[in-house]
C-alpha positions in Angstrom: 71.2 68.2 193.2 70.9 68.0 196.7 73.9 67.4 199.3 72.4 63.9 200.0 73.4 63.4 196.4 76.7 64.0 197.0 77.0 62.4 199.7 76.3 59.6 197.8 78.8 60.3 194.9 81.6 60.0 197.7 80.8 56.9 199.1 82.1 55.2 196.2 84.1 55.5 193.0 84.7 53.6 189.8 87.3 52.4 188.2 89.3 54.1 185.6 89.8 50.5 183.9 86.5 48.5 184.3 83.8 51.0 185.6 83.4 48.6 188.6 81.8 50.6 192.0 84.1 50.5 194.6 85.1 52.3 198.2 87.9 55.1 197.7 90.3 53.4 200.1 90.0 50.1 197.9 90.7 51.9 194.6 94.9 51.3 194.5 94.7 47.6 195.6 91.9 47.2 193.2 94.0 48.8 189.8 96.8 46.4 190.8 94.8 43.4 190.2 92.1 44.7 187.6 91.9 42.7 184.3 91.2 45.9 182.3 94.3 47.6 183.2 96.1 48.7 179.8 100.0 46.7 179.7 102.5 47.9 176.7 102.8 44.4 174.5 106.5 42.6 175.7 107.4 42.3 172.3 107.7 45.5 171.9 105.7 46.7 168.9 104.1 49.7 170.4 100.5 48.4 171.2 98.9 48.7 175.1 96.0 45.8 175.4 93.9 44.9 178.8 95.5 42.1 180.7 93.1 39.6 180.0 93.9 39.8 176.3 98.1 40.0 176.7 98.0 36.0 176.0 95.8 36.3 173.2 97.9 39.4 171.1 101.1 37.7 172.1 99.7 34.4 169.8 99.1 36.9 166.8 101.6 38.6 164.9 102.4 42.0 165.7 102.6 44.5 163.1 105.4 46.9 163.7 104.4 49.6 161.2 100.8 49.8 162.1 102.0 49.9 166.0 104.0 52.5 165.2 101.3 54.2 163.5 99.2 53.6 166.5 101.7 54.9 169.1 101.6 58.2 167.2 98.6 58.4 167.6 98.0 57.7 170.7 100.7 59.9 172.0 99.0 62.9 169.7 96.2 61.7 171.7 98.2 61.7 175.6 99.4 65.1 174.5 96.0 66.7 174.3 94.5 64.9 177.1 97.9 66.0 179.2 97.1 70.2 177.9 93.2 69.3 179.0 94.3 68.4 182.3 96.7 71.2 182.6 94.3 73.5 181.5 91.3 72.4 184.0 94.1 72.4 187.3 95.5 76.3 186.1 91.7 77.1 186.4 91.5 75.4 189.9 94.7 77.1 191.1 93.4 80.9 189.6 89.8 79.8 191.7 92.1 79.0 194.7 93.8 82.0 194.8 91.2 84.3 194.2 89.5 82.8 197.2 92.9 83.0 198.7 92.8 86.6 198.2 89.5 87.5 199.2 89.6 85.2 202.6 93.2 87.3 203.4 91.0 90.5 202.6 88.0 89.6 204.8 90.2 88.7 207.8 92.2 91.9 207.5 88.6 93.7 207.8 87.7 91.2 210.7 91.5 92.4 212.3 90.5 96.4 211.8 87.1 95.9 213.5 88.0 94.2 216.2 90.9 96.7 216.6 88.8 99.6 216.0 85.8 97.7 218.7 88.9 96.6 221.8 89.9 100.8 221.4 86.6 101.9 221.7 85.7 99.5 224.4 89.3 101.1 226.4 87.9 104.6 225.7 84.5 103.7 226.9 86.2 102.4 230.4 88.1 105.3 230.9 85.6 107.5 230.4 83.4 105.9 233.0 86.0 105.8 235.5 86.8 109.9 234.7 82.5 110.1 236.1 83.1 107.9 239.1 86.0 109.9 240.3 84.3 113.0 239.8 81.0 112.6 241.4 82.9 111.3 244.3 85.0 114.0 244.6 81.7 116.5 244.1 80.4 114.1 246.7 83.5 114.7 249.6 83.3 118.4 248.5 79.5 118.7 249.6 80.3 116.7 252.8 83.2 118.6 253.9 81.5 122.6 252.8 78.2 120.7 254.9 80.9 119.9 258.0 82.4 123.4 257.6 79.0 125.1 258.0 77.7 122.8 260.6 81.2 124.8 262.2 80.6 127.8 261.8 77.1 127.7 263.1 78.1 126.4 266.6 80.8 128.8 266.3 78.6 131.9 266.2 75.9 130.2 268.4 79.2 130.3 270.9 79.9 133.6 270.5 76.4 134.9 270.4 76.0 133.0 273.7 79.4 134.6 275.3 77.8 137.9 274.2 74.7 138.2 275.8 76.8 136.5 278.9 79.0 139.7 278.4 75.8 141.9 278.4 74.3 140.7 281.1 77.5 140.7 283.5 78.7 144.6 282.3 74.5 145.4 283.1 75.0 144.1 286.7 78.0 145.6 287.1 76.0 149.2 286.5 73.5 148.2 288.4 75.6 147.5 291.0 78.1 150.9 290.3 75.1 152.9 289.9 73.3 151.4 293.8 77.3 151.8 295.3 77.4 155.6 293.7 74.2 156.5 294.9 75.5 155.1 298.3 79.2 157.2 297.5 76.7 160.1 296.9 74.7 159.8 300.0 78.2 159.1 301.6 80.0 161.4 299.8 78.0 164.7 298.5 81.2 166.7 298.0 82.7 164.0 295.6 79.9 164.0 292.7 82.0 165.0 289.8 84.8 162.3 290.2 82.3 159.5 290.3 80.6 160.9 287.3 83.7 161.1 285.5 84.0 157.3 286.5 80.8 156.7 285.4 81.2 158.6 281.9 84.7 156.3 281.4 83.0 153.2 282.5 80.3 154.3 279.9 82.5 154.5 277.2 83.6 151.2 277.6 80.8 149.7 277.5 80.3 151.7 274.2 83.2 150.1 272.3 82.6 146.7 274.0 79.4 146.5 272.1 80.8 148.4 269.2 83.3 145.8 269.2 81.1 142.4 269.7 78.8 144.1 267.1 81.8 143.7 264.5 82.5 140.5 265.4 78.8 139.6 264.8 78.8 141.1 261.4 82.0 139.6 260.2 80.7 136.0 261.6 77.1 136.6 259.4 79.2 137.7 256.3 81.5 134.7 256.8 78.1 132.9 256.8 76.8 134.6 254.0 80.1 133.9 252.1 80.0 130.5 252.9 76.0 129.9 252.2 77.1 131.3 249.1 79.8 129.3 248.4 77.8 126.0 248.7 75.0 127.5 246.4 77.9 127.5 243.9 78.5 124.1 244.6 75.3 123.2 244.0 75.4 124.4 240.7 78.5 123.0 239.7 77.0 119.4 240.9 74.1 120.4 238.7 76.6 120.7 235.7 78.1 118.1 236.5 75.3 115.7 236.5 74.1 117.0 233.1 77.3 116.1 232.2 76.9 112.5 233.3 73.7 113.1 231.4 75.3 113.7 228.2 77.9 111.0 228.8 75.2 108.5 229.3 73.9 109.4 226.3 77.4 109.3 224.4 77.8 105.4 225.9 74.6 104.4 225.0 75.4 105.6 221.4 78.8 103.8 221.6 77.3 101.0 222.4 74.7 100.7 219.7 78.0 101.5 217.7 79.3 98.6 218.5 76.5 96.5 218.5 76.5 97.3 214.8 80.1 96.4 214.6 79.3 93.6 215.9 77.0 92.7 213.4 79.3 93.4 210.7 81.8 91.3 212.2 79.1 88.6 212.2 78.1 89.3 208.7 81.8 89.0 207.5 82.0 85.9 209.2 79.1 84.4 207.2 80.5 86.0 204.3 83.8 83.9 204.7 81.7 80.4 205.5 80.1 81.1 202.1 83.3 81.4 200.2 84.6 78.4 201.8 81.7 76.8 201.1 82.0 78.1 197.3 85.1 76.8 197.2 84.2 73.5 198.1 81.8 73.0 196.0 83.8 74.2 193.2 86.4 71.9 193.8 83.7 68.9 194.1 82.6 70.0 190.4 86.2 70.0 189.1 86.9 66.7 190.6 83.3 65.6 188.7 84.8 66.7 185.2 87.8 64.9 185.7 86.3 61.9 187.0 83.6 61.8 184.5 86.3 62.5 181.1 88.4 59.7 182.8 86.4 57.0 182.4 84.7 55.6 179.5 81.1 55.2 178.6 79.2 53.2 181.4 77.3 50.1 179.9 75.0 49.0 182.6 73.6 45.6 183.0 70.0 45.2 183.3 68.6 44.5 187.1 65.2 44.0 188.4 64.3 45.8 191.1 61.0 45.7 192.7 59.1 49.3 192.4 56.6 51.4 195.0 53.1 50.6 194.4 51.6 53.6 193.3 54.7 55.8 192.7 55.1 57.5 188.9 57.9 55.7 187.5 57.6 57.9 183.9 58.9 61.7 185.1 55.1 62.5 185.7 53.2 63.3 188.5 50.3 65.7 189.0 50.5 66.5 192.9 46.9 67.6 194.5 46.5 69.0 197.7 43.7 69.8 199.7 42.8 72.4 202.5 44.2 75.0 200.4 43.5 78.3 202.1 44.5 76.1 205.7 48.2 75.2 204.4 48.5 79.0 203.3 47.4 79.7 206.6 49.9 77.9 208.1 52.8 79.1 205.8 52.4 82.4 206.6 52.5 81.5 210.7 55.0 79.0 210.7 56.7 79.4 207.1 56.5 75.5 206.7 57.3 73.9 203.2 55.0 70.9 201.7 56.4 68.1 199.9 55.2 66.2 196.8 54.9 62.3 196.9 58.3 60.7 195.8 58.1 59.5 191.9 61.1 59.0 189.3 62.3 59.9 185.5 61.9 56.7 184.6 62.1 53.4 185.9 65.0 53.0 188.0 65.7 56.2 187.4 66.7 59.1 190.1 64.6 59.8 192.9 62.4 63.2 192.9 60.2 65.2 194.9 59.0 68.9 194.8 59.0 71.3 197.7 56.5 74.4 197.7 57.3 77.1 200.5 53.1 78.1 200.1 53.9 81.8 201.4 57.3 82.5 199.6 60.4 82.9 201.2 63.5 85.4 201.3 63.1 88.5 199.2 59.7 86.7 197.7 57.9 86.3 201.0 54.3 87.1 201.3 54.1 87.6 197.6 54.3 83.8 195.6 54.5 81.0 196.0 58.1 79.3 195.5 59.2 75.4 194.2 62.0 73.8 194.3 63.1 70.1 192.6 64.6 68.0 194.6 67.2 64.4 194.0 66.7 62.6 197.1 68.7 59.2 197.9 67.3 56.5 195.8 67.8 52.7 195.6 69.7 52.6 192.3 72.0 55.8 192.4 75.2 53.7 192.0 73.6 52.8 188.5 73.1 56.6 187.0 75.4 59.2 186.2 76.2 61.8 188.3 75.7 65.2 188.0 72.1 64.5 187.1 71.1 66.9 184.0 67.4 66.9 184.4 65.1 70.0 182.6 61.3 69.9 184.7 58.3 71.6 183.4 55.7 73.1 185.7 51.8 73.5 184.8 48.9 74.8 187.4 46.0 73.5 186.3 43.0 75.7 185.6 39.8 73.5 186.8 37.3 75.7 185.4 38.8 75.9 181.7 41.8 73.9 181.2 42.4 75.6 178.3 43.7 78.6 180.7 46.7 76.3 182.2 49.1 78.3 183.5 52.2 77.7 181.5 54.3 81.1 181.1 54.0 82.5 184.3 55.8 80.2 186.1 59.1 80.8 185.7 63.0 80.2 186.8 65.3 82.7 187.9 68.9 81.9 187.8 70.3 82.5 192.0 73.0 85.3 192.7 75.3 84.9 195.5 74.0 87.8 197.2 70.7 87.6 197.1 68.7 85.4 200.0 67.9 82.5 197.7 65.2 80.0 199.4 66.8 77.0 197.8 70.6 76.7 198.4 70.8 73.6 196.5 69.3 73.4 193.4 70.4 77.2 192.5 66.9 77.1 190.0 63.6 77.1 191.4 60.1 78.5 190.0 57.6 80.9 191.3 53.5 81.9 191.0 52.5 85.3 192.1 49.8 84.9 195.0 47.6 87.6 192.9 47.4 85.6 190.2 45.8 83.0 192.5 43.6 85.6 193.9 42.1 86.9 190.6 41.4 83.5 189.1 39.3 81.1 191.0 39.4 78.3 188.9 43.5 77.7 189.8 42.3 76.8 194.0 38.4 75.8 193.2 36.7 73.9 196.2 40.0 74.7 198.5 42.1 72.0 196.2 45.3 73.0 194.0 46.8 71.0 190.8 50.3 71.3 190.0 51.4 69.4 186.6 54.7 68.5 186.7 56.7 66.4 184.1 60.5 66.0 183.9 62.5 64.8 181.4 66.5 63.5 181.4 68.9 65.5 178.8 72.4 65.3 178.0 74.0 68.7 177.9 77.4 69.9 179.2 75.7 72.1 182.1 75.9 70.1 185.3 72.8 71.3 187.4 69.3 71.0 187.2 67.0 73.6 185.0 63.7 74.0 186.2 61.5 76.0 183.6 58.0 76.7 182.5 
């Protein structure tokens, strides 16, 4: 039975007295004034009639020890009712805390993940922020070994430059020592060996001068060499550290598809908990059923004429063609759209069906048979039929070549599990044809057209959904 069903059942209620339809909110008022309400007799012997018959038992005699045999049993009869009841709302309260339970379970599992996802996400940040900081500082290192060098370059280029300076001035002053002691000589030819002892000294010192500037230019070239080394060493170490950032890229990315599957858990145990509730719901709804239905007694409805649909099965029969066969299959597969039969009923005035064929399957059974589903839609004279409908269908394709080779058996019903991805929510049965079955006999989709037989029938059994079987 479908939720529009339901949804019907809940727009009105009967009486507990008189079986009379009526709004919810109406119901107290109405059991105040009802004429069928039950009323102990005022005289006192034990018997409860309907108001409209007080007058009438009050003009007859009362017999005390048949009321008192009466009241016996009718409080034999209270009792049991009173364990039934009892027995029906323990079950209720075991179902509620079960799901009580399992919702508390679930949202301690939904607390962890979140937990364990807000710690990782912390994590994640920090380690981010530890690669920022150092590639900057790799960064300032680079800038300030490059301004150092950049240093120690003009530096030498200075003292290169004072050198040859140096050089050149020390090579004029010879030049001009050696023109004034050849003029001392030509002057002074009995004074050779003091300016040649001059000359020697002066000689020297040039000597260690360029001893000396030649030390000071090898320590500068190994200070460059040190230093040239030094920033290949840096280099490397910025190498490293961008592998590093490498393998940390590659450690977020995997944290986050980590907790994009988290995510997706925390998703799934959030539709996990909407089903329960919905479980619950329902399961309530059913209880509340039971109740209502072994409250009151057995509905006597008066006969009413309504006027029917011109060409609409009124007799739980219907034998649904389609056309364009191969097309519609087509188009399932594309767009997974579901066809619907014409509406007919049970009977006449009876409930309101239709059958839904998903062409191309759906769920676990997609691409590999075709599934149908029965479905109760609203109907004109639902306030007049009992509620859960018990209805038990039976599904035949129709061989065109040999009708003698009607598919019967293989069209079955399998019974829906709450975890597996059922097409049909509602019903909870549905039936299924395998699409190679179709494709081995012709005769079952000859000239493009299909032929589904399909005949229900109304039984009275304590289940309280549909059965749909071959």
């Amino acid at each position: 039975m479908s939720n529009n069903v339901h949804t019907v059942v809940r727009r009105s209620v009967p009486c507990y007295f008189c079986n009379e339809f009526l709004e919810e909110k109406y119901l107290t008022e109405h059991i105040t004034h009802c004429a069928a309400v039950l009323e102990e007799c005022p005289n006192k012997c034990g018997v409860y009639v309907p108001r409209r018959n007080l007058e009438v038992h009050e003009n007859e005699a009362c017999n005390k020890k048949t009321s008192t045999r009466n009241s016996q049993i009718r409080d034999i009869q209270d009792s049991v009712w009173k364990e039934k009841v009892f027995s029906i709302l323990t079950l209720l309260r075991l179902a509620i805390d079960q799901g009580e339970k399992e919702r508390i379970r679930l949202q301690g599992d939904l607390t962890r993940n979140l937990s364990l996802l807000h710690s990782q996400q912390e994590s994640l940040a920090a380690l981010q922020l530890s690669i920022e900081e150092a590639v900057d500082e790799s960064r300032g290192n680079h800038a300030a070994l490059n301004r150092r060098l950049n240093s120690l370059e003009m530096i030498t280029d200075d003292m290169q430059h004072c050198t040859t300076l140096n050089l050149r001035q020390i090579s004029e002053q010879l030049k001009l020592l050696e023109g004034e002691l050849t003029d001392e000589q030509s002057k002074h030819v009995c004074a050779p060996n003091d300016w040649f002892e001059e000359l020697k000294d002066l000689k020297t010192f040039v000597a260690k001068e360029s001893i000396r500037a030649c030390d000071i230019w090898q320590e500068h070239s190994q200070r460059v060499n040190d230093l040239k080394l030094e920033l290949e060493m840096r280099c490397t170490n910025t190498r490293e550290l961008t592998s590093k950032h490498d393998a940390l890229s590659e450690k977020m990315n995997s944290l986050s598809e980590e907790i994009r599957r988290h995510s997706e858990s925390v998703a799934k145990r959030k539709t996990e908990i909407k089903g329960l509730k919905f479980q619950m719901k329902e399961n309530l709804k059913y209880i509340e059923e039971l109740i209502m239905e072994s409250c009151r007694p057995e509905p006597s409805l008066s006969s009413c004429s309504c006027e029917g649909a011109e060409n609409t099965s009124t007799n739980g029969r219907i034998i649904w063609r389609f056309d364009r066969y191969k097309e519609k299959m087509n188009e399932a597969r594309e767009s997974d759209c579901a066809l619907h039969s014409p509406i007919f009923y049970n009977k006449e005035y009876g409930y309101t069906l239709r059958m839904e064929l998903f062409l191309n399957g759906k769920g676990q059974w997609k691409d590999r048979h075709i599934i149908g589903c029965l479905r109760v839609e609203n109907g004109k004279w639902d306030p007049l039929l009992d509620w859960p409908c018990v209805l038990r269908a039976v599904v035949i394709l129709r061989d065109q070549d040999n009708p003698a080779n009607d598919i019967r058996k293989i069209v079955k019903t399998v019974g829906r599990d709450k975890d597996d991805s059922d097409p049909d929510k509602e019903s909870g049965l549905y039936m299924f044809i395998p699409h190679t079955t179709l494709s081995r006999h012709s005769g079952y989709t000859k000239n493009n057209v299909m032929f589904l037989d399909i005949q229900v029938k109304d039984i009275r059994t304590s289940a309280s959904t549909m059965s749909l079987v071959a």
